[in-house]
C-alpha positions as CSV (number, residue, x, y, z in Angstrom):
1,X,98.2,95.8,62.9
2,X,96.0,98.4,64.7
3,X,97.1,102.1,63.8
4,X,96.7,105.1,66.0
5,X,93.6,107.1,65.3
6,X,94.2,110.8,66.0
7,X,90.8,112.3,67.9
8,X,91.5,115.3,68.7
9,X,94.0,118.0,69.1
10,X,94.3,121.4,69.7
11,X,97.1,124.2,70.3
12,X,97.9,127.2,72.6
13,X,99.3,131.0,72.0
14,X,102.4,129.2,73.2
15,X,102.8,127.2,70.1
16,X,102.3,124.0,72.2
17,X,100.9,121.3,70.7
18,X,98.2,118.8,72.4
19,X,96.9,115.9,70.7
20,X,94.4,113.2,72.1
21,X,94.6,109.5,70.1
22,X,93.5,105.9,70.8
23,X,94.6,102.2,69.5
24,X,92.7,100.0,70.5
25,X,91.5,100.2,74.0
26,X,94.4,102.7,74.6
27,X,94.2,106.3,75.3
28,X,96.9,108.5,75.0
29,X,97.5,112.6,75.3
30,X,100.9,113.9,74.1
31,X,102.3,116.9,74.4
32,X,104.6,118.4,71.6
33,X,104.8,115.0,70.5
34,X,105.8,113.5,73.8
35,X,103.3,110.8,75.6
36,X,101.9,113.2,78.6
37,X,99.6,110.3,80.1
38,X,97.8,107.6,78.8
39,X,95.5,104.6,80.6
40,X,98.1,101.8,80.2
41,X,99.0,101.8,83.3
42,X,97.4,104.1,85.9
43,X,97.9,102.3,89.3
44,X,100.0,104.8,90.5
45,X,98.0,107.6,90.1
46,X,95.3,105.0,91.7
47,X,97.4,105.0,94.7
48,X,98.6,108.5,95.1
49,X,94.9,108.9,96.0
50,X,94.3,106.0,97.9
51,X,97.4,106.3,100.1
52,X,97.1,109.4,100.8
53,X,93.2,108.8,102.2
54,X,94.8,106.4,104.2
55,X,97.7,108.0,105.8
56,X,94.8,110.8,106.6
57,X,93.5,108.3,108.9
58,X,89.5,109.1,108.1
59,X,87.2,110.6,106.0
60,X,88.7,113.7,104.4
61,X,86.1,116.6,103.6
62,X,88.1,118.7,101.7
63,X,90.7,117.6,98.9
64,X,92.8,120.0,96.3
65,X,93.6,118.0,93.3
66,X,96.6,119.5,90.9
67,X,96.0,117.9,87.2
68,X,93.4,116.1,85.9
69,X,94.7,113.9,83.6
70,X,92.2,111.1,82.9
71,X,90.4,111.6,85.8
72,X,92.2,108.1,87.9
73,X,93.2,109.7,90.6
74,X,90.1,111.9,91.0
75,X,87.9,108.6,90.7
76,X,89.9,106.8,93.4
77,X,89.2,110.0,95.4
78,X,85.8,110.2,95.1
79,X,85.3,106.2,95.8
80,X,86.8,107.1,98.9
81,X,85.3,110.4,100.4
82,X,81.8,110.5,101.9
83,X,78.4,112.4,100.5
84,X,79.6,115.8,102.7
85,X,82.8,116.1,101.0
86,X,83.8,118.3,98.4
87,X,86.8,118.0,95.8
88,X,88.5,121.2,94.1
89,X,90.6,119.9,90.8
90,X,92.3,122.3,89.2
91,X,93.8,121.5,85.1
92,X,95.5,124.0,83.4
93,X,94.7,122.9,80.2
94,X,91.1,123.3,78.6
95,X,90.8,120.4,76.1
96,X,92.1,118.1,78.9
97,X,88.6,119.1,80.7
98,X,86.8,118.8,77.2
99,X,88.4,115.4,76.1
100,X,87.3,114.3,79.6
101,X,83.8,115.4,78.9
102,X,83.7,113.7,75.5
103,X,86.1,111.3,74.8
104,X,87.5,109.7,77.9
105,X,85.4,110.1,80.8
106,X,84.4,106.6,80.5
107,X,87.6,105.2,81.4
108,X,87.7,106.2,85.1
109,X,83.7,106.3,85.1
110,X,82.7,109.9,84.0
111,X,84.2,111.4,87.7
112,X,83.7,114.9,86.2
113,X,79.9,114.1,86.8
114,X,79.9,113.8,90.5
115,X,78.1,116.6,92.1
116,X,81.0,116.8,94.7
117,X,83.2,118.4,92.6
118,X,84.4,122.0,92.1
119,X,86.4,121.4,88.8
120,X,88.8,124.8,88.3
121,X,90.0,125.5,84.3
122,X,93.1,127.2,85.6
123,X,96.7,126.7,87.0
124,X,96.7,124.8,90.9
125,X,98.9,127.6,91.9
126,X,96.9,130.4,91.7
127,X,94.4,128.8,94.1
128,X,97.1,127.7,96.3
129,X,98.1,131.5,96.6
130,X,94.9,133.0,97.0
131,X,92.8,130.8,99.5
132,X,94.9,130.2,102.1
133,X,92.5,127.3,103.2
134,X,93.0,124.2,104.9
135,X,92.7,121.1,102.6
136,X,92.6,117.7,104.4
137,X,94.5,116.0,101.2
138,X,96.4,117.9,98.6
139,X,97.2,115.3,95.7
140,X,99.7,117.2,93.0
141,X,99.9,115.0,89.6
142,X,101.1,117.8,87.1
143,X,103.0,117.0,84.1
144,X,105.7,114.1,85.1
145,X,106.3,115.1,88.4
146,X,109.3,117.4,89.4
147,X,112.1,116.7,86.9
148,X,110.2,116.2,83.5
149,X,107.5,119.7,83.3
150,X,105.8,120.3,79.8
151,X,107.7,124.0,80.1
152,X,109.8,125.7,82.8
153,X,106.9,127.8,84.9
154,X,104.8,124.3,85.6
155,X,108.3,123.6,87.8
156,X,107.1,126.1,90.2
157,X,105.4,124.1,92.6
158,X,108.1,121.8,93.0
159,X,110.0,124.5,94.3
160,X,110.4,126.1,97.8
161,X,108.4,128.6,96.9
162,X,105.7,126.3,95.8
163,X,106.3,123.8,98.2
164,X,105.7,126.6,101.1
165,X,102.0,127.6,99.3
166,X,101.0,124.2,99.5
167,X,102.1,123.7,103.2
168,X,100.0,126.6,104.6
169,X,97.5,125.4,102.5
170,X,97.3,122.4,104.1
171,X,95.4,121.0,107.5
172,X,97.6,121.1,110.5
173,X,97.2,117.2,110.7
174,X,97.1,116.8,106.5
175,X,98.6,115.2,103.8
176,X,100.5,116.4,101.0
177,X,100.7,113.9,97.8
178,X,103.3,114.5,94.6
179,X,103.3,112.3,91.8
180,X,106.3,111.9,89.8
181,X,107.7,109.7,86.8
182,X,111.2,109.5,88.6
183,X,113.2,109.8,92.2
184,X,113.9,113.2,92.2
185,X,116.7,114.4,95.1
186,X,116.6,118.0,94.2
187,X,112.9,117.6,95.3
188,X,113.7,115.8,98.0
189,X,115.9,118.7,99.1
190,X,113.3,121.2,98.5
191,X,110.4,118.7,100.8
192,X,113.2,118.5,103.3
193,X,113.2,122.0,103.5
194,X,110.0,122.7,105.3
195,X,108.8,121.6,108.4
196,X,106.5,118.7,108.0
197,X,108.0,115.2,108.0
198,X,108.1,113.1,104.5
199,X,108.9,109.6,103.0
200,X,109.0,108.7,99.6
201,X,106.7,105.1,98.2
202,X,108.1,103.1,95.1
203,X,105.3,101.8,93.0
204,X,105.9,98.6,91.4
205,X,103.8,99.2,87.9
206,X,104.6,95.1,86.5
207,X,105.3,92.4,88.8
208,X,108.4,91.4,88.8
209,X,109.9,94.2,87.2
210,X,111.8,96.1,89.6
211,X,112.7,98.7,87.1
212,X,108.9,100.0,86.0
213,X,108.2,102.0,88.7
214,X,106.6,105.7,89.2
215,X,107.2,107.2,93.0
216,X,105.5,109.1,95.1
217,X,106.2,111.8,97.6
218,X,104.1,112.0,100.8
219,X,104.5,115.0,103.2
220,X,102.6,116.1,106.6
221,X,103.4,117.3,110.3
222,X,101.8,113.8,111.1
223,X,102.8,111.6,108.6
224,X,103.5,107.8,109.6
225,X,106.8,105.6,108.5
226,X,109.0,108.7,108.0
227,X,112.0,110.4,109.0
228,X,111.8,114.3,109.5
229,X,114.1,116.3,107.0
230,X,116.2,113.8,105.7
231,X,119.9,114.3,105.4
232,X,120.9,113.2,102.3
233,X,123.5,110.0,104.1
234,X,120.7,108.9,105.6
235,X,118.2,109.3,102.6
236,X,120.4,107.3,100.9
237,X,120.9,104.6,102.5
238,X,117.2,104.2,103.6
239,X,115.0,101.6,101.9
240,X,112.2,102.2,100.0
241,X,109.1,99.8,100.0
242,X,107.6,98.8,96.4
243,X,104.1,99.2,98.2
244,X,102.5,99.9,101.4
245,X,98.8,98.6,101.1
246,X,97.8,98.4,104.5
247,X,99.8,102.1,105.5
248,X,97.9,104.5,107.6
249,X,94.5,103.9,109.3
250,X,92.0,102.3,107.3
251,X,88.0,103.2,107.2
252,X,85.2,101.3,104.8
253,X,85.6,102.0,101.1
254,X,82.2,103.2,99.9
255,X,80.4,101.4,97.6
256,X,80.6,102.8,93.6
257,X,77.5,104.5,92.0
258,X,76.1,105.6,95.8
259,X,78.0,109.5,95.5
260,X,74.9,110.8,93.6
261,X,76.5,111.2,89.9
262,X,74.6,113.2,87.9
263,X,73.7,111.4,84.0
């Protein structure tokens, strides 16, 4: 039987505790002894990239990235973005950046090495409230989405407050992404709030399993296949598809290796 090797951990002034270990071909970061992410499964963060470059319609130049993680959803952006892009990620946590670095970046191909991006050691939400710029994507996969944060304050930008920084963040013809480990109506309330429409994509993570799924939340002034501030009858009784591979206007997928990755 194959045992869990610890690699690395460290701790914060908060008392939290982060801890990065392997078995096997799995990867795993837990926080206060609670799985945070791991490389199991990562199709949904995949697709929270991917999607949202679709529903955008063409090439994005300019892409704000909330959590790091292990660097899927940054790859999938990257694959999909041309030379003149750029891509700000932002990771609270400064031995997620390191592990990335040293032990994990192989895993989603060493994204961290790209010359396009602008990779930020510090919370998404102090960029959100001090550029006021207009991002073509903004992709948000902190924590476990709305309902399950690491502490209270990460809950922030699930809020209306938060919610409001990222929509005059974002382009006027933009999309907005959230991640999240579970359907959330409270956020759903709060996305519904604002003036942008929204829909929200189930994403089947084993075939045939219509109970593994991880969701996410789309959001923009232009966004395709949704209804505009959904009551919460009608959200209710609307279906949700398992997968929309061919949403939103498709344009070439580059090529890997051609972005000019530094060794």
């Amino acid at each position: 039987m194959t045992l869990w090797t610890e690699l690395a951990r460290a701790g914060n002034a908060a008392g939290d505790d982060i801890m990065l270990r392997k078995k096997g071909p799995i990867y795993e970061i837990r926080f206060n002894g609670l799985e945070l992410m791991s490389n199991v499964n990562h199709r949904s963060e995949t697709i929270l990239a991917e999607r949202s470059l679709r529903l955008y319609g063409r090439p994005a130049r300019r892409v704000l990235i909330g959590g790091l993680g292990m660097g899927f959803t940054l790859r999938e952006t990257l694959d999909w973005i041309g030379e003149d892009a750029e891509v700000t990620v932002c990771e609270l946590v400064p031995e997620i950046v390191d592990w990335n670095r040293q032990s994990i970046g192989h895993l989603a191909r060493h994204p961290l090495r790209d010359r396009r991006v602008d990779l930020r050691v510090m919370d998404v939400q102090r960029v959100l409230k001090s550029e006021g710029a207009a991002y073509d994507v903004i992709l948000m996969d902190t924590d476990n989405g709305p309902d399950f944060t690491v502490r209270a304050s990460n809950g922030a930008i699930y809020s209306d407050c938060g919610l409001k920084s990222v929509y005059r963040n974002l382009a006027n013809d933009g999309i907005a992404a959230f991640w999240s480990a579970t359907v959330s109506r409270g956020f759903e309330d709060h996305l519904s709030a604002l003036p942008w429409r929204w829909r929200r994509d189930d994403v089947c993570l084993i075939a045939g399993r219509a109970d593994a799924l991880h969701h996410i939340y789309f959001a923009g002034n232009s966004l395709s296949g949704a209804d505009q501030r959904e009551g919460a009858v009608k959200r209710a009784e609307r279906p949700h598809a398992l997968g929309h591979c061919d949403v939103g206007l498709e344009f070439p997928r580059p090529e890997h290796g051609l972005h000019g990755d530094t060794p």
